[in-house]
N, C-alpha and C positions, 0 to 999 in steps of 0.2 A: 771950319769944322773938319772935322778928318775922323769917317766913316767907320769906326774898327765893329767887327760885329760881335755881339756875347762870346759867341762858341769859339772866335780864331781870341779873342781874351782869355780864356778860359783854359783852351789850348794852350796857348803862350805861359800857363802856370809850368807847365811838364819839358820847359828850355833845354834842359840837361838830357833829356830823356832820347836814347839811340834809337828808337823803334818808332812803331804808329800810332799815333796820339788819336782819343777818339774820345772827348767829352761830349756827356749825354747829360742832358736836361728832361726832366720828368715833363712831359706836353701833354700829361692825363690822356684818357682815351684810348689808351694802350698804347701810346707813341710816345716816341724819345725826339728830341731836337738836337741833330748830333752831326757830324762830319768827322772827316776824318784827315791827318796832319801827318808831318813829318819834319824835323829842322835839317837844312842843309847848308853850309857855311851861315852860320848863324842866324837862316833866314826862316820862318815860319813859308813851308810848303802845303798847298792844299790837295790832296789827294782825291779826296771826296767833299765836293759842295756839302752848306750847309743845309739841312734838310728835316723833313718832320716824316718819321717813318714807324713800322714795327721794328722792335726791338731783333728779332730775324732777319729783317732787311738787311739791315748792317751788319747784321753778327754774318750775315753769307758771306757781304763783299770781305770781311775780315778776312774769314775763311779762305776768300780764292787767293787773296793777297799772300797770305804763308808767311807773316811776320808776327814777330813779336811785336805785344800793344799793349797799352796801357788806359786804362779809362779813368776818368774820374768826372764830381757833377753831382748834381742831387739825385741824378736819376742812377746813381750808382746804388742807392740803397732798395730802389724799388727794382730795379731790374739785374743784380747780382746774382740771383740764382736762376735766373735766364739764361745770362751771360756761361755760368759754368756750365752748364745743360749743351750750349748750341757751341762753343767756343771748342774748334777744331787745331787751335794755334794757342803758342803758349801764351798767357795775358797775365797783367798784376794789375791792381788798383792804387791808385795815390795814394800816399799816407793823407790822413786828416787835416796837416797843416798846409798841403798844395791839392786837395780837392774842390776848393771853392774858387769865385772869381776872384777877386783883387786888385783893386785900382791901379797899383804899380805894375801890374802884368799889361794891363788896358792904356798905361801912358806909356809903357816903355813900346808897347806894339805900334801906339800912335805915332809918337815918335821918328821910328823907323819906317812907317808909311807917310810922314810927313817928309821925311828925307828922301823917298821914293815919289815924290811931287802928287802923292794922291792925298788932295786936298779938295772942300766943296766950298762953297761962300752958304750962308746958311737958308736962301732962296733954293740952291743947288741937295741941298740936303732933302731926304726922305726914310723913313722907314720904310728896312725891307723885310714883311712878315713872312713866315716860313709857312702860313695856312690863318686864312680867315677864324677868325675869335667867333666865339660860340655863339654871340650876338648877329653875329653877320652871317652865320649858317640857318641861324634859327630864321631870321628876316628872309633869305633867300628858301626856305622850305615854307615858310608861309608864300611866296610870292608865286610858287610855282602850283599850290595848293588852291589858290585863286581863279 
């Protein structure tokens, strides 16, 4: 198995792209699932772990960064005029046809982490959630309500 997570697939749509990459996923509740990239000899860089935040949160670290960036994601439609509001750095958005995930972005990233020897056997394998699912917040408010 070889671990690639959403957001560094989703990132890896924007290869070509010279600046700070920063796909954002709509995670409702007024937070985005997003991090933040950059490619450097052909390699997907992580600038900022993957994370579950306000849409603020990141638009600061943008901010202190002083790069141009490019966002793209579902959560580009709901948080676009966020984004212009807080966005002290110049930004653009993906065109339509490299805003979503896509298998070829998620094997060619594989790929590349397979040849960097990060590999798991599928015992070795887990999901890593960015925040407990609404199920498991709602069970832990009941438990503390007991």
């Amino acid at each position: 198995v070889i671990p690639v997570p959403t957001l560094d697939g989703l990132a890896y749509r924007a290869a070509c792209y010279n600046g700070i990459i920063c796909p954002l996923m709509d995670a409702r509740r007024n937070q985005v699932y997003t991090g933040l990239y950059t490619f450097e000899d052909d390699a997907l860089i992580t600038i900022e772990p993957q994370c579950a935040v306000d849409i603020s949160e990141i638009m600061g670290k943008i901010n202190t960064l002083g790069k141009e960036v490019i966002f793209l994601g579902d959560g580009v439609c709901v948080y676009r005029e966020s984004i212009a509001k807080l966005a002290k750095v110049q930004y653009d958005f993906a065109p339509s046809c490299c805003n979503r995930q896509r298998a070829a972005c998620v094997a060619a990233l594989g790929e590349k982490l397979y040849q960097s020897g990060i590999v798991q056997n599928a015992a070795q394998h887990a999901p890593d959630y960015l925040r407990l699912s609404q199920a498991e917040r709602e069970r832990t408010q009941k438990s503390k309500e007991v």
